[in-house]
C-alpha positions as CSV (number, residue, x, y, z in Angstrom):
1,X,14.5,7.4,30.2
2,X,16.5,7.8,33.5
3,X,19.4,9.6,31.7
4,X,19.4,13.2,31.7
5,X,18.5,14.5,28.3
6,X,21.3,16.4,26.3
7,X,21.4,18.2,22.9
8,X,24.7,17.5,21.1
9,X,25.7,19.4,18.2
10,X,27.8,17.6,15.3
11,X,28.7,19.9,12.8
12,X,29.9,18.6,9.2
13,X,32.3,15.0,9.4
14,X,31.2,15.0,13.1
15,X,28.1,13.6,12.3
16,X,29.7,10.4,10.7
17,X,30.0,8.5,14.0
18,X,25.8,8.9,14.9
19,X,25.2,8.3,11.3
20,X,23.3,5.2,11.2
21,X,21.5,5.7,14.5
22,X,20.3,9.1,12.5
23,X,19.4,6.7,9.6
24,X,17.3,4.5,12.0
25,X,15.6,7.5,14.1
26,X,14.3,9.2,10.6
27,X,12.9,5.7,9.3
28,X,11.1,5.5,12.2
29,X,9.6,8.7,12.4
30,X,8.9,9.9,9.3
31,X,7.2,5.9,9.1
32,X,3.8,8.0,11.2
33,X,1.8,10.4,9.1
34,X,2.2,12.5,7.3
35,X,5.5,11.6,5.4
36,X,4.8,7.7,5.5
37,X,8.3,7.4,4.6
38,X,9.6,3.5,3.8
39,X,13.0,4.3,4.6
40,X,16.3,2.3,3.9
41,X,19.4,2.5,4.8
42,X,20.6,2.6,1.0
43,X,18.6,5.8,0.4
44,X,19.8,7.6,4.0
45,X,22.7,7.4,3.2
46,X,22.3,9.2,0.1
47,X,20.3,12.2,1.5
48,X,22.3,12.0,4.6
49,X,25.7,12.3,2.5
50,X,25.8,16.5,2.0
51,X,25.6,17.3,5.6
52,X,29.1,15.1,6.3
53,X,30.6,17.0,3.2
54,X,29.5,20.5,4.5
55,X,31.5,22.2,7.1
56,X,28.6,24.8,7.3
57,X,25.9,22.1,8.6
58,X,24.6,21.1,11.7
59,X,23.0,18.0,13.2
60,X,21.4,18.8,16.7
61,X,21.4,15.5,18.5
62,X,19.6,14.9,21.7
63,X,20.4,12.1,23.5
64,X,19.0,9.8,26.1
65,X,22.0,9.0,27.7
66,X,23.8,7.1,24.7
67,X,20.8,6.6,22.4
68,X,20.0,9.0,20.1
69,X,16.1,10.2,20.4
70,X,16.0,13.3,18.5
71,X,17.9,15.0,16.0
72,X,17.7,18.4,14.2
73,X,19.2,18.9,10.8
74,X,20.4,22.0,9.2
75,X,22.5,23.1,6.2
76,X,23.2,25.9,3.7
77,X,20.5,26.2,1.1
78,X,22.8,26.4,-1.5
79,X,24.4,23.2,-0.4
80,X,20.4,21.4,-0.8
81,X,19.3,19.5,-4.2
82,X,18.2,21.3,-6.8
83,X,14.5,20.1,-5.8
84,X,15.1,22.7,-2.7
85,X,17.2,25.2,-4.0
86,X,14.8,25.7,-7.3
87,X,11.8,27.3,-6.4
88,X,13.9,30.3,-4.7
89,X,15.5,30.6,-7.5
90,X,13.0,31.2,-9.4
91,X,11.1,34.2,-7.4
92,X,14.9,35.7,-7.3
93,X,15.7,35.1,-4.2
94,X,19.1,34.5,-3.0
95,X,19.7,30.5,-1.8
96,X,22.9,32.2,-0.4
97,X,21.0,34.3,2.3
98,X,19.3,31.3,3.7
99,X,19.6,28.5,5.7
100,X,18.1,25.1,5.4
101,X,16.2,24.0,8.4
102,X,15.5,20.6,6.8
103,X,13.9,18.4,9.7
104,X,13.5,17.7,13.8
105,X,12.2,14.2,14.6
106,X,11.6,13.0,18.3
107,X,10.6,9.6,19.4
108,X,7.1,10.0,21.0
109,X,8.0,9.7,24.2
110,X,10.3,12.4,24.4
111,X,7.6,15.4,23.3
112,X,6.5,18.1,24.9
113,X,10.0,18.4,27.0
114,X,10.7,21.3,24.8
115,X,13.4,20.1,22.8
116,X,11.3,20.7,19.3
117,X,12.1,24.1,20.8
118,X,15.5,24.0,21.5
119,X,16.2,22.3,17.8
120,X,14.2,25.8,16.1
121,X,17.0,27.9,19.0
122,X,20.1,26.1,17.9
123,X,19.5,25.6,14.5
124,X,18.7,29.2,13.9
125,X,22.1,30.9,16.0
126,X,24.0,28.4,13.8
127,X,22.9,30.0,11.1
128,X,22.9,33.8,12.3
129,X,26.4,32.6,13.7
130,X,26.8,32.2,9.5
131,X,25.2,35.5,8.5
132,X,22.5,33.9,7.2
133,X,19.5,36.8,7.0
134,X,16.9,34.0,6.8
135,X,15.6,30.2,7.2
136,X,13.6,28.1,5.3
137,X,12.4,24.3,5.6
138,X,9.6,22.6,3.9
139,X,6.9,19.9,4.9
140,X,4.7,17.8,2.7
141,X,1.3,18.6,1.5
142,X,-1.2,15.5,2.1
143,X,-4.7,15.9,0.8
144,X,-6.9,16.2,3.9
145,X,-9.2,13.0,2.9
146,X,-5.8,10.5,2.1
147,X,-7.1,7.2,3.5
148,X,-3.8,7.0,6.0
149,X,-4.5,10.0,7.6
150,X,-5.1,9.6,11.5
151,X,-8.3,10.6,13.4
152,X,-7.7,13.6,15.1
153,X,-4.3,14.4,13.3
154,X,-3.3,17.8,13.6
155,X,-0.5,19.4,11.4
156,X,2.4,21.4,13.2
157,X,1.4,24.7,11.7
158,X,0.4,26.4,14.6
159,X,3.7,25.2,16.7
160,X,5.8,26.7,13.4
161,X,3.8,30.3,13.4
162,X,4.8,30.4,17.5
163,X,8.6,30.0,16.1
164,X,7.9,32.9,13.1
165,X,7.8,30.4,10.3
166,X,4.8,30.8,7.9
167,X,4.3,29.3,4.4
168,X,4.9,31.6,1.5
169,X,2.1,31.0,-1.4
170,X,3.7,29.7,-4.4
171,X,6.7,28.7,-2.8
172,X,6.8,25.0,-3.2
173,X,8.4,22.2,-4.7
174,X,8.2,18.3,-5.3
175,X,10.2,15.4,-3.6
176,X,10.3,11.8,-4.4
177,X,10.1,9.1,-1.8
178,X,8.8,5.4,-1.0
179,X,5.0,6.0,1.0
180,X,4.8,2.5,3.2
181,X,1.4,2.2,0.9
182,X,3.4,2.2,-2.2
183,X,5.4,-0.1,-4.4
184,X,7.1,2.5,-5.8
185,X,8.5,5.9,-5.2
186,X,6.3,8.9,-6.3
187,X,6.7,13.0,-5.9
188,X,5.1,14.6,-2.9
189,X,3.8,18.3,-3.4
190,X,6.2,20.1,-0.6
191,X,5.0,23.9,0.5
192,X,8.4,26.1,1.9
193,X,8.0,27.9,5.3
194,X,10.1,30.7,5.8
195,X,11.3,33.4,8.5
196,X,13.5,36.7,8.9
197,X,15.9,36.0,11.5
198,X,16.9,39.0,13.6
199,X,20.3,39.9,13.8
């Protein structure tokens, strides 16, 4: 960590050459609670596959010197699985007004440096850059007695209000993915956040 930290942005087929160490930063974050993703290369690939074919996306990548120890993913909503694009859809609201904020991961030694910020900053000028009128991203919903869940674990709402993001009742959908508990995958209840962005 004696490398200045830098944020690079790889929009669309730029992304192809940090592809796997993307792939290997996700499966080991989203590994912690509350995803408890068991993540393969096979299935990164696959969910990682849109944002190379889309001119329109964006993968903020920050970097300790070479190694990649945070990324920030965005892409058109109507570009997302049906799984995402769905539930707006079906309140009548236009997947081609918003922009899909779909994740930020960080190692843990690298929070609280304000790049969490800087991922919410860049993501959303991308998309006003666009003319996208609003953003969207979604987090699972974990029962709050689920035997993995760590002692003093404390979700990211808060930090997501600060940045103008606040869940929208009855906006929510259902993702399938392998928990590290599990021997199989299983759908995960997934509530949508959303925000206005100013022009």
């Amino acid at each position: 960590m004696n490398s200045p930290l830098r944020i690079l942005a790889a929009r669309g087929a730029e992304l192809a050459p940090w592809l796997d160490a993307l792939a290997e930063l996700r499966i080991r974050v989203f590994r912690d609670y509350p995803y408890l993703y068991d993540g393969s290369p096979e299935y990164e690939m696959a969910y990682l596959a849109p944002y190379l074919q889309c001119e329109d996306s964006l993968c903020l990548l920050a970097l300790d010197g070479d190694e990649v120890v945070g990324a920030s993913t965005g892409l058109p909503l109507a570009r997302e699985v049906d799984e995402f694009q769905a539930p707006f859809l079906a309140r009548g609201m236009a997947v081609a007004d918003i922009f899909y904020c779909a994740e930020s991961v960080l190692l843990p030694d690298y929070r609280g440096r304000g790049l969490y910020r800087s991922f919410f900053e860049g993501r959303e000028a991308h998309a006003k850059h666009l003319g996208f009128t609003r953003a969207a991203f979604c987090a699972v919903v974990r029962p709050d007695d689920h035997p993995l869940k760590p002692a003093g674990y404390r979700p990211l709402t808060k930090v997501w209000a600060r940045f103008g993001y606040h869940p929208v009742a009855g906006l929510d959908t259902r993702f399938r993915w392998k928990d590290s508990d599990r021997a199989e995958e299983t759908d995960k209840a997934m509530q949508f956040y959303l925000k206005t962005l100013e022009a």
